[in-house]
N, C-alpha and C positions, 0 to 999 in steps of 0.2 A: 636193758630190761627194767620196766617198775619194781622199784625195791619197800615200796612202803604204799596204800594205795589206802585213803580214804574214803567212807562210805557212809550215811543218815543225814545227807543235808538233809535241804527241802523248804518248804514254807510253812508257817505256824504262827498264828495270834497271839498276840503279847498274852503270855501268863500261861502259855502254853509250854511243853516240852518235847525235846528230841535225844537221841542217843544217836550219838558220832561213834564212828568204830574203826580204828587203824590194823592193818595187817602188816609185820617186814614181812619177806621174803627169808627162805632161808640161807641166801648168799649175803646177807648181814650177820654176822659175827661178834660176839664180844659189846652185845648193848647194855651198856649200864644205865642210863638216862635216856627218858622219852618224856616230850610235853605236844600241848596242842597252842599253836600262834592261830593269830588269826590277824586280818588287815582287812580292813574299808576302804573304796575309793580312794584316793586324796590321804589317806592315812598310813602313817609307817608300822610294818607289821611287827605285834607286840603278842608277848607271853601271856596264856590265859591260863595255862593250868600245868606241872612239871610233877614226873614220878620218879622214882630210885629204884633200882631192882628192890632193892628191901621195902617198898614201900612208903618208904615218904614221899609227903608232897609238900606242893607248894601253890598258890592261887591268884592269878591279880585281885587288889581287893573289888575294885567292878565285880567279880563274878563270885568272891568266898561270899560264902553260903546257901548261892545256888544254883555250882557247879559240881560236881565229884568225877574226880577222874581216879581209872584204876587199870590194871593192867594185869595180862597171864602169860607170865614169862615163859611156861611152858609151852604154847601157842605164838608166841612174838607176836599177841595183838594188846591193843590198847584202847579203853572206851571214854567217852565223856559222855557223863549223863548230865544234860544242860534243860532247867526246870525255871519254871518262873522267868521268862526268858522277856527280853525289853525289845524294844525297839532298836537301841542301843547300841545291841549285840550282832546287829547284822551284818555280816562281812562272809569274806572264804576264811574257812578255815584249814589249818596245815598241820599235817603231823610231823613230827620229828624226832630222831634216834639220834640219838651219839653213841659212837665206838671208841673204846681206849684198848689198846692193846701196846704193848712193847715189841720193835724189832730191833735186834741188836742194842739191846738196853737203852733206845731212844722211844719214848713215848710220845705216839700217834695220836691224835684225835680226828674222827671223821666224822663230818654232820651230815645227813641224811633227810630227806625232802618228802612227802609227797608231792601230787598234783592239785590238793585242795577242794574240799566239796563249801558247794553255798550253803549258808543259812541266812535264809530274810523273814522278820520278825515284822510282821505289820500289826499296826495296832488298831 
């Protein structure tokens, strides 16, 4: 079953904005870390935006200052709000969870995928 499922691609004019939105499922456990990747054609998929349960982040510089990503733990969802947006920027974009949990005092980590929605930025 889909455990994390993105949703706000679409198309939009450069200088335009979208809101991306992730859901987990509630058969994911124990997320402490969520970011959104993204990949173009021909390009290897790289980190756009990472959050902390507690709320820190982190941005490629491509996007700081006019991305914001944020997240409702209580919900297990996660938003990017993508503003002033390039041409640049077009690619699928992917959400992502990590779980840490301990079994038998060996710590696990699980990475966690969605399916990826488009964004294309014409200019």
């Amino acid at each position: 079953q889909e455990q994390l499922v993105e949703s706000g691609g679409g198309l939009v004019q450069a200088g335009g904005s979208l809101r991306l939105s992730c859901a987990a499922s509630g058969s994911i456990f124990s997320i402490n870390l969520m970011g959104w990747y993204r990949q173009a054609p021909g390009n290897q998929r790289e980190l756009v935006a990472g959050i902390t349960t507690g709320g820190s982040t982190n941005y490629a510089d491509s996007v700081k200052g006019r991305f914001t990503i944020s997240r409702d733990n209580a919900k297990n969802t996660m938003s990017l709000q993508m503003n002033s947006l390039k041409p640049e920027d077009t690619a699928v974009y992917y959400c992502n969870a990590v779980s840490t949990v301990l079994r038998g005092g060996v710590r696990i980590t699980r990475n966690y995928w969605g399916q990826g929605t488009q964004v294309t930025v014409s200019s």
